[in-house]
PDB file of N, CA, C, O and CB in Angstrom:
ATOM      1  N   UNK A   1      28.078  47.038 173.453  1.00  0.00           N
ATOM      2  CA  UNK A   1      28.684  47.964 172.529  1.00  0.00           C
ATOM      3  C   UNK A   1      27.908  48.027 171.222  1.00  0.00           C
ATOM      4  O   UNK A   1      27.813  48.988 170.458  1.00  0.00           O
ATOM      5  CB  UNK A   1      30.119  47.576 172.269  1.00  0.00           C
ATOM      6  N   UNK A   2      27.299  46.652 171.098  1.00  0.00           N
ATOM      7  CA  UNK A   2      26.856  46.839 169.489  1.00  0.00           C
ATOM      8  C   UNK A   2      25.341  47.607 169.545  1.00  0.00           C
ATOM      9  O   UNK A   2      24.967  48.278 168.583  1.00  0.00           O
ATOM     10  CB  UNK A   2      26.697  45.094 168.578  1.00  0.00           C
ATOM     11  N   UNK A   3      24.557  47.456 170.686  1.00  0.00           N
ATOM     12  CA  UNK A   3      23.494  48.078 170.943  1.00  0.00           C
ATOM     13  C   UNK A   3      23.439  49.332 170.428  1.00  0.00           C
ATOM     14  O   UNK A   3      22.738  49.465 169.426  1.00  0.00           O
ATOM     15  CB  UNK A   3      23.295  48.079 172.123  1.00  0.00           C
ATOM     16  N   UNK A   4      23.958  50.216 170.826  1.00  0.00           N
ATOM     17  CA  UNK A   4      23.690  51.385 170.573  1.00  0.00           C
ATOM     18  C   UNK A   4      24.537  51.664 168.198  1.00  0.00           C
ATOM     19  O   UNK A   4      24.611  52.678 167.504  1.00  0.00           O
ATOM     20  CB  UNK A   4      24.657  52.394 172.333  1.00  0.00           C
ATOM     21  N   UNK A   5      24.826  50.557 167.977  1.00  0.00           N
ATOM     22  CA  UNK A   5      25.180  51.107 166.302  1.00  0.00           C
ATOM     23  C   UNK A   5      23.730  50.447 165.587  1.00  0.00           C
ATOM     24  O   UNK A   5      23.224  49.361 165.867  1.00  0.00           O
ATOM     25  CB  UNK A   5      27.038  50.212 165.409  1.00  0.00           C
ATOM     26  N   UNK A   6      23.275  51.381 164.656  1.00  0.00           N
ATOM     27  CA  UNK A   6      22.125  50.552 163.779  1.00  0.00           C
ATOM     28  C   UNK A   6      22.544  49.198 163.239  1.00  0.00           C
ATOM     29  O   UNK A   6      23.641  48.906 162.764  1.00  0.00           O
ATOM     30  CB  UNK A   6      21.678  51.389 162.464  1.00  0.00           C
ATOM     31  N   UNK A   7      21.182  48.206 163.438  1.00  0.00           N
ATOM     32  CA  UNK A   7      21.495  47.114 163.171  1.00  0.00           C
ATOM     33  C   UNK A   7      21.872  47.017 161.616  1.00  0.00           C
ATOM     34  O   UNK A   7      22.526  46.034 161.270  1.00  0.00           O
ATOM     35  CB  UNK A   7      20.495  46.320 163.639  1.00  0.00           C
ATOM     36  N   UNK A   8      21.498  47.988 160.634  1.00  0.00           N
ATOM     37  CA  UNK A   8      21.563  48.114 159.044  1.00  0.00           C
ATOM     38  C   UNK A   8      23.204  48.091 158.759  1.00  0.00           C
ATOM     39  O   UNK A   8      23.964  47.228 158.321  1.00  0.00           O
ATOM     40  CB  UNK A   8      20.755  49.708 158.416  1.00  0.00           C
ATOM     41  N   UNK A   9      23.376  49.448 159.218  1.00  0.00           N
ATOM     42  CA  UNK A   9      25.356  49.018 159.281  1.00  0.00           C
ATOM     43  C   UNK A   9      26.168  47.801 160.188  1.00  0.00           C
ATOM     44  O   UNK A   9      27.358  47.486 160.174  1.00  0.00           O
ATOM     45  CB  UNK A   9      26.223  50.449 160.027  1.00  0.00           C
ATOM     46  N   UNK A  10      25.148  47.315 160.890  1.00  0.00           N
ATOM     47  CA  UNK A  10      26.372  46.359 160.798  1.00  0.00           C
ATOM     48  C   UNK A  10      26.081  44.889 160.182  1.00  0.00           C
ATOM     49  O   UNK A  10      26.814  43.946 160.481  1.00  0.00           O
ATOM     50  CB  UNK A  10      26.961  46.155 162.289  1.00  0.00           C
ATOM     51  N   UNK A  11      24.953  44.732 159.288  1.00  0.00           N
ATOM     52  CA  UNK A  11      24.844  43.802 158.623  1.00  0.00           C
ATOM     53  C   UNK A  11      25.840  44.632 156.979  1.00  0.00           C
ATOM     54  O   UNK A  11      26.546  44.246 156.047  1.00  0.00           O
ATOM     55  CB  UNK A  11      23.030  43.314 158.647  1.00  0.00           C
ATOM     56  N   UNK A  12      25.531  45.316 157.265  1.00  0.00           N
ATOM     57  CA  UNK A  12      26.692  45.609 155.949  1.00  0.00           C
ATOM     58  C   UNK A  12      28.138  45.721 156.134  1.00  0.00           C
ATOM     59  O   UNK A  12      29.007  45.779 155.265  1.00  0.00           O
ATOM     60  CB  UNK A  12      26.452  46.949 155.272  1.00  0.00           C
ATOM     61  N   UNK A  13      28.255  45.743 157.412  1.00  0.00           N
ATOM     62  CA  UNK A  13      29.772  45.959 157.905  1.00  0.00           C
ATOM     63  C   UNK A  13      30.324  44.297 157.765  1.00  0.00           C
ATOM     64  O   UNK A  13      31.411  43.861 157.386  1.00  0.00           O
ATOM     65  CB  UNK A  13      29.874  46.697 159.798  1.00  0.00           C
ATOM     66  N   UNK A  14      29.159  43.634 158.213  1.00  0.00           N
ATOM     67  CA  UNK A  14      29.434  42.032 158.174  1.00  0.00           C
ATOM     68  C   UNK A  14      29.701  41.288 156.470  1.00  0.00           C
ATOM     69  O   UNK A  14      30.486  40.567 155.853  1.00  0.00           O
ATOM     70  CB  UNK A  14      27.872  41.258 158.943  1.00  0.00           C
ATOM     71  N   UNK A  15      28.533  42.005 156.320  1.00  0.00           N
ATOM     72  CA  UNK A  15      28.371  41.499 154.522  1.00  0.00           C
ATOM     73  C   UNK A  15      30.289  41.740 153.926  1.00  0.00           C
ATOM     74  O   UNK A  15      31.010  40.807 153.572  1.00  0.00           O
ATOM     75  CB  UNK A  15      26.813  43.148 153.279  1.00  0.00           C
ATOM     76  N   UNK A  16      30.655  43.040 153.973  1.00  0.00           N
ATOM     77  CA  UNK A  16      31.863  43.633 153.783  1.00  0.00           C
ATOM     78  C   UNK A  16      33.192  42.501 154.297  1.00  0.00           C
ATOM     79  O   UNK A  16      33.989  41.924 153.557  1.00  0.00           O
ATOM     80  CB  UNK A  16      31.779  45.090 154.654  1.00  0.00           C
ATOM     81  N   UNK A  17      33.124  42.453 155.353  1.00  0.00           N
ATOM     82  CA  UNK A  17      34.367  41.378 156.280  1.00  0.00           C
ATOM     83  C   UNK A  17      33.962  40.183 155.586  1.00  0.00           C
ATOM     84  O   UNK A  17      34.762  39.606 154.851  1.00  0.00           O
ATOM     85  CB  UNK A  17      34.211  41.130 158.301  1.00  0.00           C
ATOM     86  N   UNK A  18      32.723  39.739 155.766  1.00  0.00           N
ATOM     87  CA  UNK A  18      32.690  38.220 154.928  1.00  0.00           C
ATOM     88  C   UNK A  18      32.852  38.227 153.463  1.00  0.00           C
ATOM     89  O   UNK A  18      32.777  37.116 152.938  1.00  0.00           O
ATOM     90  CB  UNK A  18      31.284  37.461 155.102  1.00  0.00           C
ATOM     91  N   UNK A  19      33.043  39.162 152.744  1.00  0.00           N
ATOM     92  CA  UNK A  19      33.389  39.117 151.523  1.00  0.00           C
ATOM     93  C   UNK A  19      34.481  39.170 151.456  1.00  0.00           C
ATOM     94  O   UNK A  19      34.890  38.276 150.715  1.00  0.00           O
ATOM     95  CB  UNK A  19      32.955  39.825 150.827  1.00  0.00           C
ATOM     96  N   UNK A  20      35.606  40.043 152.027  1.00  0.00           N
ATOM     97  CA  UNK A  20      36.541  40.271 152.200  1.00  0.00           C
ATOM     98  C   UNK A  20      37.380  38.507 152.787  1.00  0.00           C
ATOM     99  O   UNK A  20      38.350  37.882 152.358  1.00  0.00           O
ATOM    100  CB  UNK A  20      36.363  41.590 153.054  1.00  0.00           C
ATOM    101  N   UNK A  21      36.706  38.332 153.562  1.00  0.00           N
ATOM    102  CA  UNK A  21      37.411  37.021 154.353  1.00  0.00           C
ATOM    103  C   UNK A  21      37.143  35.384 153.299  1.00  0.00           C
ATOM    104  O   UNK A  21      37.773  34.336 153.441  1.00  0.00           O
ATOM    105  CB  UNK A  21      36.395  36.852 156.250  1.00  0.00           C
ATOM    106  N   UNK A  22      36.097  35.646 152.357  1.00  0.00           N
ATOM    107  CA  UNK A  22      35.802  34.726 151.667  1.00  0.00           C
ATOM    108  C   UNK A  22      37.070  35.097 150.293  1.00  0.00           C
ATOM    109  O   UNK A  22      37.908  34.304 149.864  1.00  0.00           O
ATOM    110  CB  UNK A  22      34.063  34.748 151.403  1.00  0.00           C
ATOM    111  N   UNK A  23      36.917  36.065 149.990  1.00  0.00           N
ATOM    112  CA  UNK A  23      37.836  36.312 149.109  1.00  0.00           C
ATOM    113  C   UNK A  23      39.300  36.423 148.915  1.00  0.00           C
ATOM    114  O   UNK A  23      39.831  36.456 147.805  1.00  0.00           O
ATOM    115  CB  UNK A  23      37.538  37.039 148.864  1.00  0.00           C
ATOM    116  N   UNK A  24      40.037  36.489 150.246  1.00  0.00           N
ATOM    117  CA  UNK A  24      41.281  35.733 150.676  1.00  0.00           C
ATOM    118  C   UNK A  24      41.333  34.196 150.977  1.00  0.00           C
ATOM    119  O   UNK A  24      42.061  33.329 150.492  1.00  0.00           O
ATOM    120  CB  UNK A  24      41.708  36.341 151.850  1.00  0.00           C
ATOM    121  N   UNK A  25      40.373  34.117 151.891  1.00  0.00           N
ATOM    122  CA  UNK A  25      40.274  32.586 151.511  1.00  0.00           C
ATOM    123  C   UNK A  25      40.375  31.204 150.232  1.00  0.00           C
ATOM    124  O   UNK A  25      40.864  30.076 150.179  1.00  0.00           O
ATOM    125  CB  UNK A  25      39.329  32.560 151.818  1.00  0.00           C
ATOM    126  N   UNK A  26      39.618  32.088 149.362  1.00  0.00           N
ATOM    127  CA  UNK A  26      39.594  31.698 148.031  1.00  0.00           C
ATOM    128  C   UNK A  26      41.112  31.910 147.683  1.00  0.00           C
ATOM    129  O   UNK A  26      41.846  30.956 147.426  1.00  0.00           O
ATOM    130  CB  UNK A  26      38.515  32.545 147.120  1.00  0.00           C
ATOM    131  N   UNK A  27      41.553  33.259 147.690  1.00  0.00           N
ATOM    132  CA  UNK A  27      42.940  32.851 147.269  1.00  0.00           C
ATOM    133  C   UNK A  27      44.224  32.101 147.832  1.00  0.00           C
ATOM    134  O   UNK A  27      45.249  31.790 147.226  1.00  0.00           O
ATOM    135  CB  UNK A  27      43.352  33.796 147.026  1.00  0.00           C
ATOM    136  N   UNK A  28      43.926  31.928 148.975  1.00  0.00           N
ATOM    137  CA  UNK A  28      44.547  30.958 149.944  1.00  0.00           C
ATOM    138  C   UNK A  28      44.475  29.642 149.695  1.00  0.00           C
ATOM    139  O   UNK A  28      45.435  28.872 149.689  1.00  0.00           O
ATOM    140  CB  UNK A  28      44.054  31.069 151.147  1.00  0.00           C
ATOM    141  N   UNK A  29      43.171  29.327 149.455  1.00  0.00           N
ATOM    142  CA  UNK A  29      43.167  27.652 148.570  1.00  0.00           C
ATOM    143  C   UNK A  29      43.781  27.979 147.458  1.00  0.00           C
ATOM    144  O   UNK A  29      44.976  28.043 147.744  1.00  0.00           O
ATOM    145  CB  UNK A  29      41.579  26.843 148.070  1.00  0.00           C
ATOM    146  N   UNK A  30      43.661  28.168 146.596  1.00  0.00           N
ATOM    147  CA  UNK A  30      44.073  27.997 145.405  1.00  0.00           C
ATOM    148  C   UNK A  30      45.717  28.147 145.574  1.00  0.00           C
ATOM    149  O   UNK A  30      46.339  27.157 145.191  1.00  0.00           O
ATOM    150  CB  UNK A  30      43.330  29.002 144.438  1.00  0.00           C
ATOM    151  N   UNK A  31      46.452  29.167 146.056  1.00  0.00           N
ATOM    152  CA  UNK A  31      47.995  28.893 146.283  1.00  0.00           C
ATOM    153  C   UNK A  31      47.953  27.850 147.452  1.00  0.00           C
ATOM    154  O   UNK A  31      49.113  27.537 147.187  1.00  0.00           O
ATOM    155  CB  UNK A  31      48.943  30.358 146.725  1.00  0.00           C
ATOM    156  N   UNK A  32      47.729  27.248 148.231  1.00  0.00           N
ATOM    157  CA  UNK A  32      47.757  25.990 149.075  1.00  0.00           C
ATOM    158  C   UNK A  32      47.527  25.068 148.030  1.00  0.00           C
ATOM    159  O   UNK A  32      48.121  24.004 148.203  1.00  0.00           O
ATOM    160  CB  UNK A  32      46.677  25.870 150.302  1.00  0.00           C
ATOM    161  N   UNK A  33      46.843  25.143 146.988  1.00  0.00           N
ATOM    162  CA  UNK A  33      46.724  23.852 146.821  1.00  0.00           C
ATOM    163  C   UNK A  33      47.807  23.570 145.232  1.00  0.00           C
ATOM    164  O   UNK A  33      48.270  22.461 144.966  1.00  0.00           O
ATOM    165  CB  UNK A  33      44.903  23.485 146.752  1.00  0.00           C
ATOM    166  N   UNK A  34      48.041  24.863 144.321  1.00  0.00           N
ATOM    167  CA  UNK A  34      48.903  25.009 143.826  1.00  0.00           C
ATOM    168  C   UNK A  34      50.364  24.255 143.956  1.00  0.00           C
ATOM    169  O   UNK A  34      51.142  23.771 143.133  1.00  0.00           O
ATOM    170  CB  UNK A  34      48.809  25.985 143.979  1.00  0.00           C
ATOM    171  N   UNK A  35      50.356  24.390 145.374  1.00  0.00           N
ATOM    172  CA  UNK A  35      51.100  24.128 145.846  1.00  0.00           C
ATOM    173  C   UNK A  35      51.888  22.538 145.974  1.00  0.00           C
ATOM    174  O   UNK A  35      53.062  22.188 145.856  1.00  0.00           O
ATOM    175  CB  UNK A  35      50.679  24.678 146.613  1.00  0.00           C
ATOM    176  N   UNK A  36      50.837  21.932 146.221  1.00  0.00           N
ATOM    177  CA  UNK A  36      50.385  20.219 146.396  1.00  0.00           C
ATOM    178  C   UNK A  36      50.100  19.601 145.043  1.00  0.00           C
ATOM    179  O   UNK A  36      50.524  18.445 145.043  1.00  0.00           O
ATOM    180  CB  UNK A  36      48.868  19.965 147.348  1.00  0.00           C
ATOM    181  N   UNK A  37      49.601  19.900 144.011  1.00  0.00           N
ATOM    182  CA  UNK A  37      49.259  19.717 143.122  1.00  0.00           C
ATOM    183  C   UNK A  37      50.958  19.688 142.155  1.00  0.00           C
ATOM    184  O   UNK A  37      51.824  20.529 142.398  1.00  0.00           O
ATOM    185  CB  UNK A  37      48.058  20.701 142.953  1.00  0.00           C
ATOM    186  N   UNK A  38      51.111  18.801 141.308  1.00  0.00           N
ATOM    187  CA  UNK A  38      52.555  18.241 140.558  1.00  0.00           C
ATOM    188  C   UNK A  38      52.339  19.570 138.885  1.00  0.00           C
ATOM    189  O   UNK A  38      53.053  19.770 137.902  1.00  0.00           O
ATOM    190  CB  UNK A  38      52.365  15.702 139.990  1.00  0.00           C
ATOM    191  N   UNK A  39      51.280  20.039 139.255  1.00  0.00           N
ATOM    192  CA  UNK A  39      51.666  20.972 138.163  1.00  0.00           C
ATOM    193  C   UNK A  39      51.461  22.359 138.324  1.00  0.00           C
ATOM    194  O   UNK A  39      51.432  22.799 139.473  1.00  0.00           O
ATOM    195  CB  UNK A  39      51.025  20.659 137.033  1.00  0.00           C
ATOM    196  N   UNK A  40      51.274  23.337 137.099  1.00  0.00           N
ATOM    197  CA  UNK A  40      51.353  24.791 137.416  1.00  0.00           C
ATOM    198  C   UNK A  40      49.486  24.554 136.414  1.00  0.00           C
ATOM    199  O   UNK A  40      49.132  24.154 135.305  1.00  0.00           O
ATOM    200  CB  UNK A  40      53.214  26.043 136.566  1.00  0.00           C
ATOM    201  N   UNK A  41      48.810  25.092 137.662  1.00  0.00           N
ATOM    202  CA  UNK A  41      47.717  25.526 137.631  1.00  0.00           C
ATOM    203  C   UNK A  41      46.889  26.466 136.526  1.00  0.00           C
ATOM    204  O   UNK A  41      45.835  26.161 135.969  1.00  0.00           O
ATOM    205  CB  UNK A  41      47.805  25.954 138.601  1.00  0.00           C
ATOM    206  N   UNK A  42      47.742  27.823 136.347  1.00  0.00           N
ATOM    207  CA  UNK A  42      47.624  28.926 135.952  1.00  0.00           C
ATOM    208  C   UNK A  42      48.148  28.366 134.172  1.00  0.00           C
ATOM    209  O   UNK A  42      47.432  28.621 133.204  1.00  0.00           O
ATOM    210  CB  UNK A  42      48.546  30.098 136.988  1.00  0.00           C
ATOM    211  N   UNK A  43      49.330  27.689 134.060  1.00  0.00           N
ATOM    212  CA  UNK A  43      49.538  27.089 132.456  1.00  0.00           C
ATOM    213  C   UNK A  43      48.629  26.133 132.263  1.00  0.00           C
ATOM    214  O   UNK A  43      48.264  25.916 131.107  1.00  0.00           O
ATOM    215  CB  UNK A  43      50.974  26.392 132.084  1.00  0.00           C
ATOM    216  N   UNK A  44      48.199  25.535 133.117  1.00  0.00           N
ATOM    217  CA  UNK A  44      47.198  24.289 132.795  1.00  0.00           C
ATOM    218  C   UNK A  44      45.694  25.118 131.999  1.00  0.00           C
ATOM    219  O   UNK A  44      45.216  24.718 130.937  1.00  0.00           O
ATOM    220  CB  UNK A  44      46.707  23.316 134.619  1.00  0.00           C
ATOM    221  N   UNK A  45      45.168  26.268 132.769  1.00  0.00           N
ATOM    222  CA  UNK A  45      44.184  26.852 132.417  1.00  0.00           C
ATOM    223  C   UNK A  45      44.167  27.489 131.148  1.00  0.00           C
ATOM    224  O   UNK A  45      43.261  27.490 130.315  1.00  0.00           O
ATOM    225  CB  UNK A  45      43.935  27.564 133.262  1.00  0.00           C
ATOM    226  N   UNK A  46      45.474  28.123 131.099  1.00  0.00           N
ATOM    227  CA  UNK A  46      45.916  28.946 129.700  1.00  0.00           C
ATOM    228  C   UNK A  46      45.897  28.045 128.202  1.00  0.00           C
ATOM    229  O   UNK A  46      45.543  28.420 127.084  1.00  0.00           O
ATOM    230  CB  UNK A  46      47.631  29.499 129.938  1.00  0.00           C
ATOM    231  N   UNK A  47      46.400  26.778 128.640  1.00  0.00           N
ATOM    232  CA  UNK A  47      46.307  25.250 127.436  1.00  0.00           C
ATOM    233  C   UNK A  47      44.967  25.098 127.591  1.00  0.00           C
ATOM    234  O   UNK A  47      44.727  24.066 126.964  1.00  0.00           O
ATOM    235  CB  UNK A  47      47.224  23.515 127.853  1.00  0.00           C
ATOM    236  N   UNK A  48      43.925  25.511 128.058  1.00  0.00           N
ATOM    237  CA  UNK A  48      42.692  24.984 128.097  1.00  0.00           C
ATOM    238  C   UNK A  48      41.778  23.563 128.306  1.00  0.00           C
ATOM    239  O   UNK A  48      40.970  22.866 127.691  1.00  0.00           O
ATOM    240  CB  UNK A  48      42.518  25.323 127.266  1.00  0.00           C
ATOM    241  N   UNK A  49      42.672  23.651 129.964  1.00  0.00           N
ATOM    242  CA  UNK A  49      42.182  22.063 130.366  1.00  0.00           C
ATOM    243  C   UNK A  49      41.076  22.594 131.341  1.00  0.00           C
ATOM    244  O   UNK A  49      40.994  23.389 132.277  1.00  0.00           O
ATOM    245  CB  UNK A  49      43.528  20.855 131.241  1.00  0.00           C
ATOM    246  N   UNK A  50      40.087  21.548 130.476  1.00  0.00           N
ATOM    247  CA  UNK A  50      38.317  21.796 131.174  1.00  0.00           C
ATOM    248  C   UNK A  50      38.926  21.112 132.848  1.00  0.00           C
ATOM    249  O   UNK A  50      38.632  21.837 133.798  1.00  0.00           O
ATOM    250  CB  UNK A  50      36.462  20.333 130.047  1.00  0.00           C
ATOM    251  N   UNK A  51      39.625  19.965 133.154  1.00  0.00           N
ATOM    252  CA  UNK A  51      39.645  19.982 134.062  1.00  0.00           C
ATOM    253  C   UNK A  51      39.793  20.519 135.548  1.00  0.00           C
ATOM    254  O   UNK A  51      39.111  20.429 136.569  1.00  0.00           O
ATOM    255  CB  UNK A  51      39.845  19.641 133.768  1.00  0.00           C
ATOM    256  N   UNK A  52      41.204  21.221 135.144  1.00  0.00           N
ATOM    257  CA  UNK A  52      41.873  22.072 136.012  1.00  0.00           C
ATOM    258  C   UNK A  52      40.753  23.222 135.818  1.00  0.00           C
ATOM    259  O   UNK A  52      40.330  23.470 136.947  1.00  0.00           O
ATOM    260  CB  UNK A  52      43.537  22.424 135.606  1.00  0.00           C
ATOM    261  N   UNK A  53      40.326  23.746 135.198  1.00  0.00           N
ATOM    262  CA  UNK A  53      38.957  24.758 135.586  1.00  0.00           C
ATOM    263  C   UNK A  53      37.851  24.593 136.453  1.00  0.00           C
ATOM    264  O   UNK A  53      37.499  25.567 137.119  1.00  0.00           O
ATOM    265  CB  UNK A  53      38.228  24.980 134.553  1.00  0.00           C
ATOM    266  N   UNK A  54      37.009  23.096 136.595  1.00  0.00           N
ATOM    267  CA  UNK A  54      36.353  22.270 137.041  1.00  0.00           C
ATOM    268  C   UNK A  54      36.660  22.210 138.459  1.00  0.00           C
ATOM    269  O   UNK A  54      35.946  22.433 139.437  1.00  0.00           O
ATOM    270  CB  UNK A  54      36.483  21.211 136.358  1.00  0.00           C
ATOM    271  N   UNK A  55      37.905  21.852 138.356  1.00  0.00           N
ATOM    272  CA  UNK A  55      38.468  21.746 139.926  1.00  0.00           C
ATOM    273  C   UNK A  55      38.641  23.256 140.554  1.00  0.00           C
ATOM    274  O   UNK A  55      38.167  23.551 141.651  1.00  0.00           O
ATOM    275  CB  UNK A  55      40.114  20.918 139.973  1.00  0.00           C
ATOM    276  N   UNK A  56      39.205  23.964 139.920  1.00  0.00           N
ATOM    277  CA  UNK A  56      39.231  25.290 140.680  1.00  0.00           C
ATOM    278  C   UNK A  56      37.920  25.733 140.918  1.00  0.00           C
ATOM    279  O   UNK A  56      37.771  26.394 141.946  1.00  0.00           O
ATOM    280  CB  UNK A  56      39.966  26.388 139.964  1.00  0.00           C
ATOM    281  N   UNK A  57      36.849  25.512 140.157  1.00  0.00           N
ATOM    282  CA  UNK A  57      35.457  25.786 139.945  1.00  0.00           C
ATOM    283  C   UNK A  57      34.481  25.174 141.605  1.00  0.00           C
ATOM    284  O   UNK A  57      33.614  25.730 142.279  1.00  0.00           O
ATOM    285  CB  UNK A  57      35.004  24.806 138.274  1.00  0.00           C
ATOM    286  N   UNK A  58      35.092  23.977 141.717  1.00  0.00           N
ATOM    287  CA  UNK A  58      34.275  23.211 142.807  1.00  0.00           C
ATOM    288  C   UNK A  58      34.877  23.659 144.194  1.00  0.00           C
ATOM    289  O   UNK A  58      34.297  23.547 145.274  1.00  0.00           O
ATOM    290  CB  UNK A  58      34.388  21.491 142.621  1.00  0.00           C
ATOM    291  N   UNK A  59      36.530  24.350 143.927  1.00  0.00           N
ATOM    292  CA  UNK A  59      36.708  24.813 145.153  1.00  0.00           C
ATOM    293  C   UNK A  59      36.665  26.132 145.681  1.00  0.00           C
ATOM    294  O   UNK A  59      36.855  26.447 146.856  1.00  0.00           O
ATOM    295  CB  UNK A  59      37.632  24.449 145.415  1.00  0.00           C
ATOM    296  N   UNK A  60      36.353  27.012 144.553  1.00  0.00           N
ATOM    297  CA  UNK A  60      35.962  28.281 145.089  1.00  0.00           C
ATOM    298  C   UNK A  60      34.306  28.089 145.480  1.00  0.00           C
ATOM    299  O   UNK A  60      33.893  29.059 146.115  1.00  0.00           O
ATOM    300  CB  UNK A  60      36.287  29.534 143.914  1.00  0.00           C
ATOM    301  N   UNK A  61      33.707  27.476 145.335  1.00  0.00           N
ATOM    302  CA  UNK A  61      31.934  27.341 145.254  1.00  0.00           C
ATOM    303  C   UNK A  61      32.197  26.482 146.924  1.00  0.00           C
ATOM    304  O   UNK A  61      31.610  26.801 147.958  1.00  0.00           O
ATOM    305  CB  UNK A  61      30.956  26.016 143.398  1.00  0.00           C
ATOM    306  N   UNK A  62      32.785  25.841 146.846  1.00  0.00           N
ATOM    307  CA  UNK A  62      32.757  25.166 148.222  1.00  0.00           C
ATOM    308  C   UNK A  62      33.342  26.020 149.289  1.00  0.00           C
ATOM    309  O   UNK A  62      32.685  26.164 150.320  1.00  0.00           O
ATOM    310  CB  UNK A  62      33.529  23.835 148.212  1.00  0.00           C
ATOM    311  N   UNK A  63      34.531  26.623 149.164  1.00  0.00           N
ATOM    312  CA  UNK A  63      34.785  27.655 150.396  1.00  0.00           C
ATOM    313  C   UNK A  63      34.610  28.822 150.255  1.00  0.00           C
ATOM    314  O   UNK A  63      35.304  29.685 150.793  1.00  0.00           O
ATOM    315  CB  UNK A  63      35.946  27.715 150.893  1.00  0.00           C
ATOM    316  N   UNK A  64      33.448  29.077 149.350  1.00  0.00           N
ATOM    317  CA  UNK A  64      32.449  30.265 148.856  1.00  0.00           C
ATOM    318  C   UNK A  64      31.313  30.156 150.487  1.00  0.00           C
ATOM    319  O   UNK A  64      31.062  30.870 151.458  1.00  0.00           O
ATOM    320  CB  UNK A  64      31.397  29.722 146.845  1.00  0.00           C
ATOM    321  N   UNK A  65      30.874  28.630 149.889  1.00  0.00           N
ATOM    322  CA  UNK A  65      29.959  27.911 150.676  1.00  0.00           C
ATOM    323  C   UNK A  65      29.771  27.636 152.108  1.00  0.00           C
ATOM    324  O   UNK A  65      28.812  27.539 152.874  1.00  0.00           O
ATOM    325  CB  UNK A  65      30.014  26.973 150.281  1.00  0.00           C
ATOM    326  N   UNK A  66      31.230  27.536 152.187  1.00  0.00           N
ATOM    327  CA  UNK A  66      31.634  27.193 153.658  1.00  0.00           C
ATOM    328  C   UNK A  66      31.208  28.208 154.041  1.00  0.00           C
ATOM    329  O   UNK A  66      30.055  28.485 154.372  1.00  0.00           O
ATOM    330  CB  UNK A  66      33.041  26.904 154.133  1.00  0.00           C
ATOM    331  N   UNK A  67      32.460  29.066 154.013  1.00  0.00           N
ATOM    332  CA  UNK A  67      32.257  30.932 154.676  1.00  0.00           C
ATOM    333  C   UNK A  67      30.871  31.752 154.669  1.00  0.00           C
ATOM    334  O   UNK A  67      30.363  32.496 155.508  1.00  0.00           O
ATOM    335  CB  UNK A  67      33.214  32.084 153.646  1.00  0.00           C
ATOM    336  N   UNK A  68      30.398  31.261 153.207  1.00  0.00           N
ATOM    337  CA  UNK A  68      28.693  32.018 153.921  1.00  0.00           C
ATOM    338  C   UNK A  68      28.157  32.029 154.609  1.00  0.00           C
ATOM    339  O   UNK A  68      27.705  32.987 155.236  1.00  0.00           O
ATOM    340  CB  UNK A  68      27.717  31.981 153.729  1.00  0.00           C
ATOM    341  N   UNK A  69      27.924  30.248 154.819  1.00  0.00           N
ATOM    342  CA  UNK A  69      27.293  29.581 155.932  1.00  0.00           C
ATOM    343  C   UNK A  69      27.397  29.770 157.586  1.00  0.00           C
ATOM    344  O   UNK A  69      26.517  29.534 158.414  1.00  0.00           O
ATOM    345  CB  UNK A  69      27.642  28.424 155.700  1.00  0.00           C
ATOM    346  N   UNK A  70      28.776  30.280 157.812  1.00  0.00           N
ATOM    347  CA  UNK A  70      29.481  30.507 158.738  1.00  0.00           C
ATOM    348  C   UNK A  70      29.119  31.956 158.832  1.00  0.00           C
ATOM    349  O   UNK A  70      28.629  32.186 159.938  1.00  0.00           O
ATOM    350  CB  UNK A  70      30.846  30.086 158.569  1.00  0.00           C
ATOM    351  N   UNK A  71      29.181  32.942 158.121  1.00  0.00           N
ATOM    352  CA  UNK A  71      28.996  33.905 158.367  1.00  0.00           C
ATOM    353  C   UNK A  71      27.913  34.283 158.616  1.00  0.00           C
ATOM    354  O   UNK A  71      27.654  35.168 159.432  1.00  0.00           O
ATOM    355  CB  UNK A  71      29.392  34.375 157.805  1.00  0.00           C
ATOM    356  N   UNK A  72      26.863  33.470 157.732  1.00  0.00           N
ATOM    357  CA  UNK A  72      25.216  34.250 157.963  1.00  0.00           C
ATOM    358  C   UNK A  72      24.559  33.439 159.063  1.00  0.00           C
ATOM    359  O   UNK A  72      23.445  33.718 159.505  1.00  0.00           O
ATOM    360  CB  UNK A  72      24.027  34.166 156.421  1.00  0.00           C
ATOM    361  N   UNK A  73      25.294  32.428 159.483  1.00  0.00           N
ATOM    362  CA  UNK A  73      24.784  31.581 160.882  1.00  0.00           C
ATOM    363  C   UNK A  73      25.576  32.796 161.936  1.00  0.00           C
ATOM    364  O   UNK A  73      25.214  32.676 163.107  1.00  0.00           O
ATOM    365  CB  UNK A  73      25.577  29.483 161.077  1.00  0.00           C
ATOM    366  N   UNK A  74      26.220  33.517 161.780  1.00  0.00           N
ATOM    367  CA  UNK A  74      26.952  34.415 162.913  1.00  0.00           C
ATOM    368  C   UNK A  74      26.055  35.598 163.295  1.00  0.00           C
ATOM    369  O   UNK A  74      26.065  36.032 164.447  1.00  0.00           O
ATOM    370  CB  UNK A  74      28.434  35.039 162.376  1.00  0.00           C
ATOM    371  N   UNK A  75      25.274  36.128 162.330  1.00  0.00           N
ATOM    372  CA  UNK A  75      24.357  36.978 162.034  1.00  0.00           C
ATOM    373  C   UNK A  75      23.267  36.817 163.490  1.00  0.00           C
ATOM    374  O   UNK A  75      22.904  37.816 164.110  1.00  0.00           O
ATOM    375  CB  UNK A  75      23.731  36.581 160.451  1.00  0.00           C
ATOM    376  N   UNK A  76      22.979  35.853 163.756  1.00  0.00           N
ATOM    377  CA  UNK A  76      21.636  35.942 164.470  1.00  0.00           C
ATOM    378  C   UNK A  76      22.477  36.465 166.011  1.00  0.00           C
ATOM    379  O   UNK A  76      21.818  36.701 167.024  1.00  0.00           O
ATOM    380  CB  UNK A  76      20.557  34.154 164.494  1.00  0.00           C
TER     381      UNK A  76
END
């Protein structure tokens, strides 16, 4: 089936879904972990704790990371 669509659209069709799928993801951790976590996230950031930024920081970059990896290894 994929034979006959240019290979150009569907690396952009892919680029599109993996952005899309990285970018729910991302918000999926962050309310999962919201969740688990003994405080409110979103007031923690607003008081201006370097930490709670740090941490949200290492986990969007990591299941940024994940999902790329996954996606552009799907590519070949």
């Amino acid at each position: 089936m994929t034979d006959s669509i240019d290979p150009m659209f569907l690396n952009v069709l892919y680029a599109c879904m993996g952005g899309m799928l990285t970018l729910f993801f991302m918000w999926f951790g962050c309310k999962l972990f919201s969740h688990i976590v003994s405080f409110s996230i979103p007031e923690k950031l607003a008081d201006g704790n370097i930490a709670v930024g740090l941490m949200l920081m290492g986990m969007f970059i990591g299941i940024g990371t994940a999902l790329g990896l996954v996606i552009g290894l799907g590519l070949n």
